[in-house]
C-alpha positions in Angstrom: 130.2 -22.2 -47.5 128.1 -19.4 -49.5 125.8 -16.9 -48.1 122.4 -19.0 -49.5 123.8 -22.3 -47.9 124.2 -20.6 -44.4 121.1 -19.1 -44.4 118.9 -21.8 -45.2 120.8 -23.2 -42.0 119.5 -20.7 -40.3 115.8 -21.0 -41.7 115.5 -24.8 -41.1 116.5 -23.9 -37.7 113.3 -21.6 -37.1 110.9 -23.5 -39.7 109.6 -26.1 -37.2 109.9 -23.5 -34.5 107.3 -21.7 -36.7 105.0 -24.4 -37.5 104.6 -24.7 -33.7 104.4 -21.1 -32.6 101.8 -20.1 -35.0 99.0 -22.7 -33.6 100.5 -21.9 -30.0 100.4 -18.6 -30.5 96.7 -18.9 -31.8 95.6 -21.2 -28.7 96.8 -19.0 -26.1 95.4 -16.0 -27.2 91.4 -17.3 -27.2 92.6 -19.6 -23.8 93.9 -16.7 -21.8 91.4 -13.9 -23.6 93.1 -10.3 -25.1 94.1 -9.1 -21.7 96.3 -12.0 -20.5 97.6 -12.8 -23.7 98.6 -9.2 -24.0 100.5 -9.6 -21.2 102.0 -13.1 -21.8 103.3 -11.6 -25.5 104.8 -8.5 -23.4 106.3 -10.9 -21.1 108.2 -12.4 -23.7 109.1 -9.0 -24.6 110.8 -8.3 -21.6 112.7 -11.5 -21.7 114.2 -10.4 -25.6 114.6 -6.5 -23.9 116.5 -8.3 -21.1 119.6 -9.0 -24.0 121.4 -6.0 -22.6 123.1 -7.7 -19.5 125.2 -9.4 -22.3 126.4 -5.5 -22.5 126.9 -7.0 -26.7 128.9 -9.3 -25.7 126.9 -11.8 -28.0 127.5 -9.8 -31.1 131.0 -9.4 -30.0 131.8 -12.7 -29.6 130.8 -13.7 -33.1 132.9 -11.2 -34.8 135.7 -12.4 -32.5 135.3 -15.9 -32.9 135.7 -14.9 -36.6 138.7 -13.1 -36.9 140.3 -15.9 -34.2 139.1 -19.1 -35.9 142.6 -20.0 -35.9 144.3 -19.1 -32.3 142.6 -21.7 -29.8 144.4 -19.8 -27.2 142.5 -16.7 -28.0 138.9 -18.6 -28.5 139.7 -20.0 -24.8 139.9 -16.7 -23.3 136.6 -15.3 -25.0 134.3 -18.0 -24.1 135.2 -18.0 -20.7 135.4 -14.4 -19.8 132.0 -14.2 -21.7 130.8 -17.0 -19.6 131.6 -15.5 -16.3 130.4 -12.2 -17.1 127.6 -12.8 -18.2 126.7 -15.2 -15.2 127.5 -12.3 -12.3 126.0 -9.6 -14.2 123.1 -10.8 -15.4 122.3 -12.5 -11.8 122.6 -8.9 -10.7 120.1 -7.8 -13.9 117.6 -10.6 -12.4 117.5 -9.5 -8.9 117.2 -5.6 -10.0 114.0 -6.5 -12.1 112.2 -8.9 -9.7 112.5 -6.4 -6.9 110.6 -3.6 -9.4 107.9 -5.9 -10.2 105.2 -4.8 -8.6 106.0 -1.2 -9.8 105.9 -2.8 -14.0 102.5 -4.1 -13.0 101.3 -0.8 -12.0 102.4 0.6 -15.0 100.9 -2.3 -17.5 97.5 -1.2 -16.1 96.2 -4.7 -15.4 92.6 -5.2 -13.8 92.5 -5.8 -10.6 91.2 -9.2 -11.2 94.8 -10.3 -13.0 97.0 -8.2 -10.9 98.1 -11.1 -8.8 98.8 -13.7 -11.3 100.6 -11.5 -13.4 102.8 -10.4 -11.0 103.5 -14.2 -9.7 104.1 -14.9 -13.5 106.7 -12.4 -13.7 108.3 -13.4 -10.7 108.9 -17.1 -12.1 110.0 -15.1 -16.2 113.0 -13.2 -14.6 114.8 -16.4 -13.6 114.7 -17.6 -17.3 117.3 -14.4 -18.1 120.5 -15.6 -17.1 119.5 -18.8 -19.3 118.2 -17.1 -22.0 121.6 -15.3 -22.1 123.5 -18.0 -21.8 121.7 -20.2 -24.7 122.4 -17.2 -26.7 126.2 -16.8 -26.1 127.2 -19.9 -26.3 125.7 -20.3 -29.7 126.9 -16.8 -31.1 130.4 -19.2 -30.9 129.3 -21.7 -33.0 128.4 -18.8 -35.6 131.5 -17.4 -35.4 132.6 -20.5 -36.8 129.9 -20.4 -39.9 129.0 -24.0 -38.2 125.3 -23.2 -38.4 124.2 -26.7 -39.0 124.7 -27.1 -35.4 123.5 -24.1 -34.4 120.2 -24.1 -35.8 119.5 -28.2 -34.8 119.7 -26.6 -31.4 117.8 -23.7 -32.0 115.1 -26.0 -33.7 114.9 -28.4 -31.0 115.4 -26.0 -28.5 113.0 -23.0 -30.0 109.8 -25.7 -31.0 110.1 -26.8 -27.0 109.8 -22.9 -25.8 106.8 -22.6 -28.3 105.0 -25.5 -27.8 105.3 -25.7 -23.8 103.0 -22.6 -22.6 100.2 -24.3 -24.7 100.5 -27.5 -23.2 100.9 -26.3 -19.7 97.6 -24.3 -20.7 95.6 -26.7 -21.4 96.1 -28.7 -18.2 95.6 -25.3 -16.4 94.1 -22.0 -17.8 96.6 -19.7 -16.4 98.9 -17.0 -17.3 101.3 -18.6 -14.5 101.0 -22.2 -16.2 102.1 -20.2 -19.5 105.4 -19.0 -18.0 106.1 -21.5 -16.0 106.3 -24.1 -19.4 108.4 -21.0 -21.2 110.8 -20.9 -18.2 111.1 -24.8 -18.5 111.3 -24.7 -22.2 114.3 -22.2 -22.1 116.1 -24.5 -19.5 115.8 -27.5 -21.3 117.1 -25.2 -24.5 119.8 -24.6 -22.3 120.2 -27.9 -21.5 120.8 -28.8 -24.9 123.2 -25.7 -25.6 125.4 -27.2 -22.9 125.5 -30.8 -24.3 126.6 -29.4 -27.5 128.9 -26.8 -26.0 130.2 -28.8 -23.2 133.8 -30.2 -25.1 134.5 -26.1 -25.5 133.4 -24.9 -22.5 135.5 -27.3 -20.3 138.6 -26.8 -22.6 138.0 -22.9 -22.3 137.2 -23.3 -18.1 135.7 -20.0 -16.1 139.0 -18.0 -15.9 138.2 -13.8 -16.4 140.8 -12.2 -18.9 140.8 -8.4 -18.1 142.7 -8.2 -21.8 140.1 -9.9 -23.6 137.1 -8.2 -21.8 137.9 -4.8 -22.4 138.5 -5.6 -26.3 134.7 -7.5 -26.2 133.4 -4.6 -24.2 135.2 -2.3 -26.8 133.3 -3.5 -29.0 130.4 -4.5 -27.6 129.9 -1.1 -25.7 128.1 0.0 -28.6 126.0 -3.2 -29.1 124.9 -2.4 -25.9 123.8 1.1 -26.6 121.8 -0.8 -29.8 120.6 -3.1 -27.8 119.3 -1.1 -25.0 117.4 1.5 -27.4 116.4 -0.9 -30.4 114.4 -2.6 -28.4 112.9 0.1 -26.7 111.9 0.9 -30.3 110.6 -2.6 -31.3 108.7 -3.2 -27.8 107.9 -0.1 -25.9 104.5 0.1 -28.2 103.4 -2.9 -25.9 104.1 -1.1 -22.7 103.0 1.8 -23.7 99.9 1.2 -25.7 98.9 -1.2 -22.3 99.3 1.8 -20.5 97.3 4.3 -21.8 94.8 2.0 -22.9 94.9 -0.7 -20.2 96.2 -4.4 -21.0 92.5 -5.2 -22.1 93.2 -3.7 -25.1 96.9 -4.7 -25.4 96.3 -8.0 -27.4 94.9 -6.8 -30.4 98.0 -4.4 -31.0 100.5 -7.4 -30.1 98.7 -10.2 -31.8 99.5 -8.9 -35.3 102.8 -7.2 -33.8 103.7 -11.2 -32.9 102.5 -12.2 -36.8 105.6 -9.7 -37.6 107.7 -10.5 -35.0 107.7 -14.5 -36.1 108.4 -12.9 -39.9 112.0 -12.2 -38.6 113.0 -15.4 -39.2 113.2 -14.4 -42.9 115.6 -11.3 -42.6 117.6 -13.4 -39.5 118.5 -16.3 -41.2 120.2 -14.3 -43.9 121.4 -11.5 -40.8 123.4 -14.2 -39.2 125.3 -15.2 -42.1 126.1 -12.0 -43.1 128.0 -10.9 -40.5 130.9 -13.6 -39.7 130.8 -13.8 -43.2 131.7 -9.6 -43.9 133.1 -9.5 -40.8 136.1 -12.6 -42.0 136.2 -10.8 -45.7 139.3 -8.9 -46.7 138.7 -8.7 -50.1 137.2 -5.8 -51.7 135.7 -7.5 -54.5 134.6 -10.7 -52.5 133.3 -8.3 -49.8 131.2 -6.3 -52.2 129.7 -9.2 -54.4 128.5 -10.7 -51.0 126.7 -8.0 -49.7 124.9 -7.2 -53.7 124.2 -10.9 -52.8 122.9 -10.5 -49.3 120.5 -7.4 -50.7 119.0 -9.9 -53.7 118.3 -12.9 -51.1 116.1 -10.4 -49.0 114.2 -9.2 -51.5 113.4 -12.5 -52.9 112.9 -13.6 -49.6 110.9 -10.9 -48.0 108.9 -8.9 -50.6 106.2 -12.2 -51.4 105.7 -13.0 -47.9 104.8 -9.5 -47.2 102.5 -8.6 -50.4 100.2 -12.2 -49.7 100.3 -11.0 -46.2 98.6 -8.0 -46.6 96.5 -9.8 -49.3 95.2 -12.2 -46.6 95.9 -10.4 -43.4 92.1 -10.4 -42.2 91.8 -14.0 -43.1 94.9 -15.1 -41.6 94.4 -13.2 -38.3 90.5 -14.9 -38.4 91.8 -18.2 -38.8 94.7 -17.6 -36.4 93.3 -15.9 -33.6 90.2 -15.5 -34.3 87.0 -13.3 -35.4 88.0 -10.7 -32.4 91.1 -10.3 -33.5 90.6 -10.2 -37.4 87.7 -7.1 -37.1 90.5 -5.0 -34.8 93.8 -6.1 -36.1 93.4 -6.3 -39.8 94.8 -2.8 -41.0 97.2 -2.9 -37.7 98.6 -5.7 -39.8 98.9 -4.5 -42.9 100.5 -1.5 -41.9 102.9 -3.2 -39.5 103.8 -5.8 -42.6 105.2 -2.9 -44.6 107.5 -1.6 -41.8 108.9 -5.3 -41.6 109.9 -5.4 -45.4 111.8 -1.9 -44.6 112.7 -3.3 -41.6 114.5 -6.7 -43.0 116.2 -4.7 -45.5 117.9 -2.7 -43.1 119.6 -5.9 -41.7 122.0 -6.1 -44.3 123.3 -2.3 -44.1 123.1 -3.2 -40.1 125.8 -5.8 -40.2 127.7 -4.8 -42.7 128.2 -1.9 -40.5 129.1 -3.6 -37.7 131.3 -6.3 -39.8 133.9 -3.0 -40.7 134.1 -2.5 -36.5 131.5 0.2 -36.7 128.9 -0.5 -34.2 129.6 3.2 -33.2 127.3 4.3 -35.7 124.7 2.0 -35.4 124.7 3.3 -31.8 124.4 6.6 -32.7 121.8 6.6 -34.9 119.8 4.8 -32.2 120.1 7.3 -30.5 119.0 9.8 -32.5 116.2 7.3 -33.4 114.7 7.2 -30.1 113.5 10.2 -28.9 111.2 11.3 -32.0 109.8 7.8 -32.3 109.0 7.8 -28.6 106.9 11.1 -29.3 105.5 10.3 -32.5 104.2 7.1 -30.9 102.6 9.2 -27.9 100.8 11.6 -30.3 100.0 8.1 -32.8 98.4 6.5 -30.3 96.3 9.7 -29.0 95.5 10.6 -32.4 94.8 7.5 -34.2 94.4 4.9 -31.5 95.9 1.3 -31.7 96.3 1.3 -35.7 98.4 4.9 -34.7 101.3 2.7 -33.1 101.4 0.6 -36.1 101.4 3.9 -38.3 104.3 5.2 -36.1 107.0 1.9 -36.3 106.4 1.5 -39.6 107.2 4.9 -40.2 110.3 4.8 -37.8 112.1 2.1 -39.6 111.4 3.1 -43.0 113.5 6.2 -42.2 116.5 3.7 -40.3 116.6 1.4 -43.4 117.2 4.5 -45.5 119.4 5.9 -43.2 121.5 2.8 -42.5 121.7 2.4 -46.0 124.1 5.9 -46.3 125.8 4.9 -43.6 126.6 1.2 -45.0 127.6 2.5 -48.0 129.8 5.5 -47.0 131.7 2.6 -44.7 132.2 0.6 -47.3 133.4 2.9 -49.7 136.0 4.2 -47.1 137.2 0.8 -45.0 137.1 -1.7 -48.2 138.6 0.5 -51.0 
C-alpha cells in the first residue's frame, strides 16, 4: 500500500474529528470564558504529557509489530507484555498525579473563585490516563501492520465522541467539571471501541509478562521515553507557564490559537504514521530513499497552503471561531505560531526516519539539548514580549530542531542504508 494511500487513512480518520472539534472548541471557549477554558485546553495537555507511563512503548511496538508481521508467536508476546505494563505502571502514574493536585492548582494561578472546580475537574481527568494509554497501544499494533483503514475508523468514531462530548455536557451544565467529565466518558467509550476491534488479538495474545521481550521494547523505547518526557515539555509547558506568571485569566488567549495549531497536526500525522512502519520494514536502499523524497513532497503540498491562508485569515478565523476577544489578542500569536508548525511538520519526516534506522538515541539527545535554552528563551519571551513572546519563542525552537533533525536524518541514512 503506498505512502499517499496510508496517509489519507490517517486524514479521514481525523477529518470528522476536526469538523467537530473546531465548533467544540469554539463553544467552550465563550461558555466557560478565557480563564476556564485556559484551563480545560491545559487539561487536555496534561492528559497528551501523561504518554510517558507508556515509557515508548507505543512507538516501540509499531516498529516491532513491523519487523514481526510474520512470527505470531513474537506479536503474542508484545501485545501482552505491553498490555500489562502499561496497566501497573500507569495505575501507579495516576495515583502519583492525583495526590499532587492541589499543588498543580497552586501553580496554574487560578482565582480563587475556580480553585475548587478545577481541582475536582482534575481529579475526575487523571483516571482517563490509563485509558488514554491503552487506546493508544493497542492501536500502534494495528499500524504496525499498515492496516490503517481500521485504525483511523476507530480513531474517527472514537476522536469525534471525545470532541463533541465536553460541549454537550456543557450546555446541560456550564461547568469546567461537566467538560471533563464528557472527555473522560468520551475516551472510555474510545476505549470501548479499541477493545471490540482489538478483542480477537488480545485474547489470542492473553496478559502473560515476557521479561525477553520487555527489555528489547524498553531498549528501544528508553529513548522514546526521554522524547517523550521533554518534547512535550517543549510543546506544552508555554501553557503552564504563561498561566503562571500571568494567571489562568490570561491563559486562553495564548492556548486558543496554540489549539488552532495543535488540530493542524493532523496534516504532518497522517503522513508521520505511515512513514515510519513503512521506513522502519524497508531494506532497500533505493526503495528506502525514494520514499522518504516522497514523504518530504507530500508535506509540503500538504502543509505550506494551509499555513499561508492561515495567516492570510488568522484574525478572521479566530473572530469567527472564538470570537471578537479572542481575534483582537490572538491574531499575531497565530500567525507566528502557524509558521513554527510548517517547520514543525517538516521535521516529522527527518523524526521518523530516524527512529525507523533504530536511532531514537539521537532524537533523545537532541531533546535534550533542546530543552534547557527553550525553557529560558521562553522565560525572558514572555517577560519581554508578553503572550505574543511565547509564540515568538516555539516557533523559534522548532525551526532550529527541523534544521537540526534534518543533519541528523540524513547523516543516518547515508551511513545505515548505503
Amino acid at each position: 500500500m503506498s505512502l499517499i494511500k496510508n496517509s489519507i487513512w490517517n486524514l479521514s480518520g481525523t477529518i470528522i474529528p476536526t469538523l467537530i472539534t473546531i465548533p467544540a472548541l469554539g463553544y467552550l471557549a465563550r461558555a466557560l470564558g478565557p480563564e476556564l477554558f485556559g484551563i480545560y485546553t491545559i487539561a487536555i495537555a496534561i492528559v497528551g504529557y501523561a504518554g510517558i507511563f507508556d515509557v515508548g512503548l507505543t512507538r516501540a511496538i509499531v516498529r516491532e509489530i513491523a519487523l514481526y508481521r510474520e512470527n505470531s508467536d513474537e506479536r503474542n508476546k508484545i501485545i501482552s507484555t505491553a498490555t500489562s505494563f502499561i496497566l501497573m505502571f500507569s495505575s501507579t502514574g495516576v495515583l502519583c498525579i492525583y495526590i499532587l493536585i492541589p499543588e498543580i492548582v497552586h501553580l496554574l494561578n487560578i482565582t480563587s473563585l475556580h480553585t475548587q472546580e478545577v481541582e475536582s475537574a482534575l481529579k475526575i481527568l487523571v483516571f482517563t490516563i490509563p485509558v488514554f494509554l491503552l487506546n493508544q497501544l493497542w492501536m500502534s499494533v494495528l499500524e504496525g501492520d499498515e492496516r490503517f483503514s481500521i485504525v483511523n475508523l476507530q480513531r474517527s468514531i472514537g476522536s469525534s465522541i471525545i470532541a463533541g462530548l465536553p460541549a454537550v455536557f456543557v450546555i446541560f451544565h456550564n461547568s469546567l467539571v461537566y467538560a471533563i467529565l464528557g472527555l473522560a466518558i468520551g475516551r472510555l467509550i474510545s476505549l470501548l471501541i479499541a477493545f471490540i476491534i482489538f478483542k480477537k488479538e488480545l485474547i489470542q495474545a492473553s496478559f502473560k509478562f515476557n521479561l525477553v521481550t520487555f527489555k528489547r521494547l524498553i531498549f528501544f523505547g528508553g529513548w522514546i521515553t526521554v522524547s517523550n518526557i521533554i518534547s512535550p515539555m517543549m510543546g506544552y509547558f508555554d501553557r503552564f507557564i504563561i498561566s503562571n506568571i500571568f494567571g489562568a485569566k490570561v491563559v486562553g488567549y495564548y492556548t486558543a490559537p496554540s489549539e488552532a495549531v495543535s488540530r493542524l497536526s493532523v496534516l504532518p500525522g497522517a503522513l508521520a504514521r505511515a512513514v515510519f512502519p513503512r521506513l522502519s520494514n524497508t531494506t532497500d536502499s533505493k526503495k528506502f530513499r525514494s520514499q522518504l523524497m516522497s514523504s518530504y513532497k507530500l508535506m509540503i503540498v500538504g502543509c505550506l497552503p494551509v499555513v499561508i491562508m492561515g495567516i492570510i485569515f488568522s484574525e478572521k478565523i479566530l473572530y469567527l471561531w472564538m470570537g471578537k476577544d479572542y481575534a483582537e489578542h490572538s491574531t499575531n500569536i497565530l500567525s507566528i505560531l502557524l509558521v513554527g508548525f510548517f517547520f514543525n511538520a517538516m521535521a516529522q519526516i527527518p523524526f521518523a526516519t530516524i527512529q525507523s534506522v533504530g536511532k531514537a538515541k539521537l532524537t533523545a539527545l537532541l531533546h535534550c539539548l533542546e530543552v534547557i535554552p527553550y525553557l529560558v528563551l521562553l522565560y525572558y519571551s514572555l517577560h519581554m514580549y508578553g503572550l505574543i513572546g511565547a509564540a515568538y519563542a516555539w516557533s523559534l525552537r522548532v525551526i532550529i530542531d527541523c534544521l537540526a533533525l534534518v543533519l541528523i536524518s540524513n547523516k543516518c541514512v547515508d551511513r545505515y542504508r548505503s
